[in-house]
PLY file of the C-alpha trace (Angstrom):
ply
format ascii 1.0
element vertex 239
property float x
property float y
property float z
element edge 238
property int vertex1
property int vertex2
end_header
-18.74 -6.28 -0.17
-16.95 -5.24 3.29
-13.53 -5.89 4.12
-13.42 -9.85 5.38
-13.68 -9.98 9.04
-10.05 -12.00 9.21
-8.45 -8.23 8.39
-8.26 -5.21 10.22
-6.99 -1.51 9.20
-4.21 -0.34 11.34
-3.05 2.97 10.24
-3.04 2.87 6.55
-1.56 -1.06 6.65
-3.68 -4.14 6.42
-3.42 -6.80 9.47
-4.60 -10.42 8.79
-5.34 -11.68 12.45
-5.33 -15.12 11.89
-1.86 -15.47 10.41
-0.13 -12.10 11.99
0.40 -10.97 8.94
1.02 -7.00 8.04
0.32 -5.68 4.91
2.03 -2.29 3.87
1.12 -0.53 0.96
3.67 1.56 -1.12
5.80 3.47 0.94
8.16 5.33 -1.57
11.42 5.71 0.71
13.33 8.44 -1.13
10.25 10.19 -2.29
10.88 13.06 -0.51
14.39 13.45 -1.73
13.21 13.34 -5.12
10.74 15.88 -4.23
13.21 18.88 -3.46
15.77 17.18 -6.26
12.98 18.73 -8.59
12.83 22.41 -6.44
9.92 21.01 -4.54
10.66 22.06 -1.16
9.08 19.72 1.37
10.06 19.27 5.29
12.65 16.65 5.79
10.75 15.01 7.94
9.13 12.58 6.03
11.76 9.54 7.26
11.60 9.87 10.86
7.89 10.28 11.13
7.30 6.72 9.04
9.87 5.59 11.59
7.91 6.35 14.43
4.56 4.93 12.78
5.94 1.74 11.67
7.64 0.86 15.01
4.15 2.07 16.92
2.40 -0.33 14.23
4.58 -3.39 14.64
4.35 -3.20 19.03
1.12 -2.81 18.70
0.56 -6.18 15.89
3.42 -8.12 16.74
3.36 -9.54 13.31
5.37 -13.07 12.58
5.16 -11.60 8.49
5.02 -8.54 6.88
4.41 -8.16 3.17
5.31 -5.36 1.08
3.48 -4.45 -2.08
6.02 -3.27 -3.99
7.72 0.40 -4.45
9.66 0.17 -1.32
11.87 2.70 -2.55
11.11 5.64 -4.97
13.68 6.18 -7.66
13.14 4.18 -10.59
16.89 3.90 -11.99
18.87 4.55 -9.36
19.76 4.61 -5.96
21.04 7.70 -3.74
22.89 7.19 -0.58
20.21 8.69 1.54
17.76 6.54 -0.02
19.82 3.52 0.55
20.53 4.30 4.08
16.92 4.87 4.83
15.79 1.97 3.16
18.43 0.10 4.61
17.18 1.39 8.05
13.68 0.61 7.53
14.12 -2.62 6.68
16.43 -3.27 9.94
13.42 -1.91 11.83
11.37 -4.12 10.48
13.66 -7.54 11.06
13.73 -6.48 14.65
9.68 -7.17 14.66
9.49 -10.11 13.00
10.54 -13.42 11.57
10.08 -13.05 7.89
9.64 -10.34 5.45
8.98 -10.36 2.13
8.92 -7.70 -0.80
7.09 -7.79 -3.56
8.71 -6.18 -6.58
6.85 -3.17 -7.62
7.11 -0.89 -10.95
9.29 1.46 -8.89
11.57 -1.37 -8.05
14.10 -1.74 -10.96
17.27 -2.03 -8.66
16.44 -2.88 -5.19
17.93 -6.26 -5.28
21.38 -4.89 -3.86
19.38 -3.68 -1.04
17.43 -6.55 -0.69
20.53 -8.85 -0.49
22.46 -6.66 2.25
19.25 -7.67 4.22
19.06 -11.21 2.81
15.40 -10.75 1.73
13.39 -12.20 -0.74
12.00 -9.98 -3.63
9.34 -12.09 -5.31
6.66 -11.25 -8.32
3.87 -12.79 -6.41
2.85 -14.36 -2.91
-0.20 -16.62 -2.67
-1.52 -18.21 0.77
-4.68 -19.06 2.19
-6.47 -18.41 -1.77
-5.19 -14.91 -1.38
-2.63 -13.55 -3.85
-0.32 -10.66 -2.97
0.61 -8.90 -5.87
1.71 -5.43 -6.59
-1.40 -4.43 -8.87
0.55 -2.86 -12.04
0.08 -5.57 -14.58
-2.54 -8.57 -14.70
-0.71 -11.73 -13.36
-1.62 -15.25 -14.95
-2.07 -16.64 -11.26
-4.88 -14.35 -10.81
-6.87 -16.44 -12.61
-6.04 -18.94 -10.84
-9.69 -20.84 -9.34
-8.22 -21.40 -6.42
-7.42 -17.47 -5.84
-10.17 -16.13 -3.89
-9.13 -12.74 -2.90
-6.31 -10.71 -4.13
-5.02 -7.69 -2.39
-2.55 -5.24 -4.15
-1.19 -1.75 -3.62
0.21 0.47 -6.54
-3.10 2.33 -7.19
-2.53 5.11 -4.00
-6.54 5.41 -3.78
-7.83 8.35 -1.74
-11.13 9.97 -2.11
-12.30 13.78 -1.18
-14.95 14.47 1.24
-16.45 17.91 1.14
-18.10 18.78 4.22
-19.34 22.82 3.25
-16.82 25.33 2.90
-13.83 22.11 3.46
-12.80 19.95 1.09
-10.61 17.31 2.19
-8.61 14.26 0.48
-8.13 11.20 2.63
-6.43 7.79 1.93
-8.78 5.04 1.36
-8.76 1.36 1.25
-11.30 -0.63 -1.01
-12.99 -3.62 -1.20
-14.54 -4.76 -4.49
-14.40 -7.64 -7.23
-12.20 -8.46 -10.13
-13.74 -10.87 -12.42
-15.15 -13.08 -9.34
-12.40 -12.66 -7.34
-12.63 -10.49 -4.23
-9.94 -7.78 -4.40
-8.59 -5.49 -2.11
-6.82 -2.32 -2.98
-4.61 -1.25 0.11
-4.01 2.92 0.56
0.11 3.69 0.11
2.22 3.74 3.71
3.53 7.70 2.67
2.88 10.17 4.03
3.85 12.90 1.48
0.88 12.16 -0.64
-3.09 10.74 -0.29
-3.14 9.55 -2.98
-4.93 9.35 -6.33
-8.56 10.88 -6.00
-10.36 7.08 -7.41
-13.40 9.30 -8.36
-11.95 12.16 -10.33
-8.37 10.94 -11.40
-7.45 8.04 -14.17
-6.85 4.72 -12.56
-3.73 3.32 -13.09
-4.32 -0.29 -12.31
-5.47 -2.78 -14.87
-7.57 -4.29 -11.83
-9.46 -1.63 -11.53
-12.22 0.16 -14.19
-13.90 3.27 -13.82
-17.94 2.00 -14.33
-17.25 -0.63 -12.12
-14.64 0.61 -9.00
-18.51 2.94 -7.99
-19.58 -0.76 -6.83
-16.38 -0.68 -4.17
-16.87 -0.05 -0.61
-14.62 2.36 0.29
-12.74 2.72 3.72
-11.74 6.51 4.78
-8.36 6.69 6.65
-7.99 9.48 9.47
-7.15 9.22 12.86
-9.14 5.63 12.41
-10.62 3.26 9.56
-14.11 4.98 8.38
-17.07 3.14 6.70
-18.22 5.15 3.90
-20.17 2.57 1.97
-20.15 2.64 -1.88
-17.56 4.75 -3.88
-20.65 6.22 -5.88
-22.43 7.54 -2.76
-19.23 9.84 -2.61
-19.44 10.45 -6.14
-20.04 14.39 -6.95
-19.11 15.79 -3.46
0 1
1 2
2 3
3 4
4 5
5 6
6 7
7 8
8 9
9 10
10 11
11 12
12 13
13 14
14 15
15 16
16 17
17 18
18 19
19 20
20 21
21 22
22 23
23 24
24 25
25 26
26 27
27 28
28 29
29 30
30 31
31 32
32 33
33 34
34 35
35 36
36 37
37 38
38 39
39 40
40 41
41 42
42 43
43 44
44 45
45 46
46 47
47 48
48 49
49 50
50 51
51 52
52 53
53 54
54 55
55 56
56 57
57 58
58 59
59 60
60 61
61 62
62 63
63 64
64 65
65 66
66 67
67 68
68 69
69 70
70 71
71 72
72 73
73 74
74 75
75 76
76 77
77 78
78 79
79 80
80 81
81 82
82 83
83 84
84 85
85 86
86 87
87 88
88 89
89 90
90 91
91 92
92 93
93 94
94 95
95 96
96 97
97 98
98 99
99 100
100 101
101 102
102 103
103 104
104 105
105 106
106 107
107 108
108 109
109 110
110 111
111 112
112 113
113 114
114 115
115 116
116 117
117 118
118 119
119 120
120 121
121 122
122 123
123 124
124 125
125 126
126 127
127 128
128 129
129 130
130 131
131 132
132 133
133 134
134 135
135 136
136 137
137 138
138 139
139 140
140 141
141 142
142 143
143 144
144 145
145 146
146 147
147 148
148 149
149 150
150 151
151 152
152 153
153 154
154 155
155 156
156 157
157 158
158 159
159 160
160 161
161 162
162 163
163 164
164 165
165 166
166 167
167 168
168 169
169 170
170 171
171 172
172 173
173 174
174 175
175 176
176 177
177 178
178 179
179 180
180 181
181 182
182 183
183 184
184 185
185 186
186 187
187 188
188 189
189 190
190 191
191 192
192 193
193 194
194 195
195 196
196 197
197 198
198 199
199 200
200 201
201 202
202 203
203 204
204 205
205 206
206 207
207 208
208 209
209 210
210 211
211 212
212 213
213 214
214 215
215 216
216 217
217 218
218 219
219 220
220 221
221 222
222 223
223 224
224 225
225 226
226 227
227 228
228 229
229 230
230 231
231 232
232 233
233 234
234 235
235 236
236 237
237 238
């Protein structure tokens, strides 16, 4: 089951042609603040380099929406001021790209309506268009069930897969395409870049969307300097 031809991978986001729509996947603002919070020293960096992606991502789609699914930001209970003025920052970015953005609320998302509302943006549990539903993939949603749901695309799973290629051994971001029940569903890599991800073939899954007999059946997308086919998750299984 390949990725529908009406979406395209652009970096690690998801672009739906027909409607100009860009899909980012958890992006974590503040993650890297946490990081060295907790004596885990990592380059301050981080911010200015998804800067410089995003704004290359949105010339180059010139999308009229942009969804996020969920975990904008990283801290679960709180905000700190650099978090808030980065997230504040992003988000300005992002309004100067396009005419509407919304944000789906994610499990790392406890207090971002003050954010939110400085921006006047919508947070919202759910988005459905088109028989696609937008969720952020962390607990089943009734709507999914929904028979006029065809496809459902969420983030919160971070899936990444290693590739050994004798002596390297190499962990890549990775979007899949698979079924839930008889929907179609589509699990979109996160937007960080401080972590791949969660190894889908070696580490527990975290999404209730997703099982571990049945995510081998997924075709899997590798994410380098482009969008790789790769087939089946269980022709990657054992490398």
């Amino acid at each position: 089951m390949n990725l529908p031809l009406a979406f395209e991978i652009i970096d690690t986001a998801l672009y739906l042609k027909k409607n100009r729509l860009l899909i980012f996947g958890d992006i974590h603002i503040g993650y890297e603040e946490a990081l060295n919070k907790q004596g885990i020293l990592v380059p301050r960096n981080s911010f200015a380099e998804l800067m410089k992606r995003t704004e290359t991502l949105l010339k180059k789609t010139q999308p009229e929406m942009i969804i996020i699914l969920g975990d904008l930001k990283h801290e679960f209970g709180t905000i700190s001021e650099t978090e808030w003025r980065h997230t504040v920052r992003f988000l300005t970015l992002l309004q100067e790209h396009t005419k509407k953005i919304l944000l789906i609320k994610g499990n790392h998302d406890n207090i971002l309506e003050p954010i939110a509302r400085t921006k006047n943006l919508e947070i919202a549990e759910e988005y459905a268009i088109n028989g696609m539903l937008f969720i952020h993939g962390n607990k089943i949603r009734e709507r999914a069930d929904d028979k006029k749901i065809k496809t459902i695309i969420i983030g919160h799973e971070h899936p990444a897969v290693t590739v050994t290629d004798w002596p390297r051994r190499e962990t890549y971001k990775a979007l899949l395409v698979g079924t839930w029940k008889t929907k179609k569903l589509i699990v979109v890599p996160s937007f960080t870049t401080l972590t791949e991800g969660t190894d889908v073939l070696k580490e527990k899954l975290i999404s209730p969307y997703l099982d571990r007999k049945k995510i081998l059946d997924f075709d899997c997308y590798i994410l380098a300097d482009k969008a790789y086919y790769f087939g089946k998750l269980k022709n990657l299984r054992g490398q």
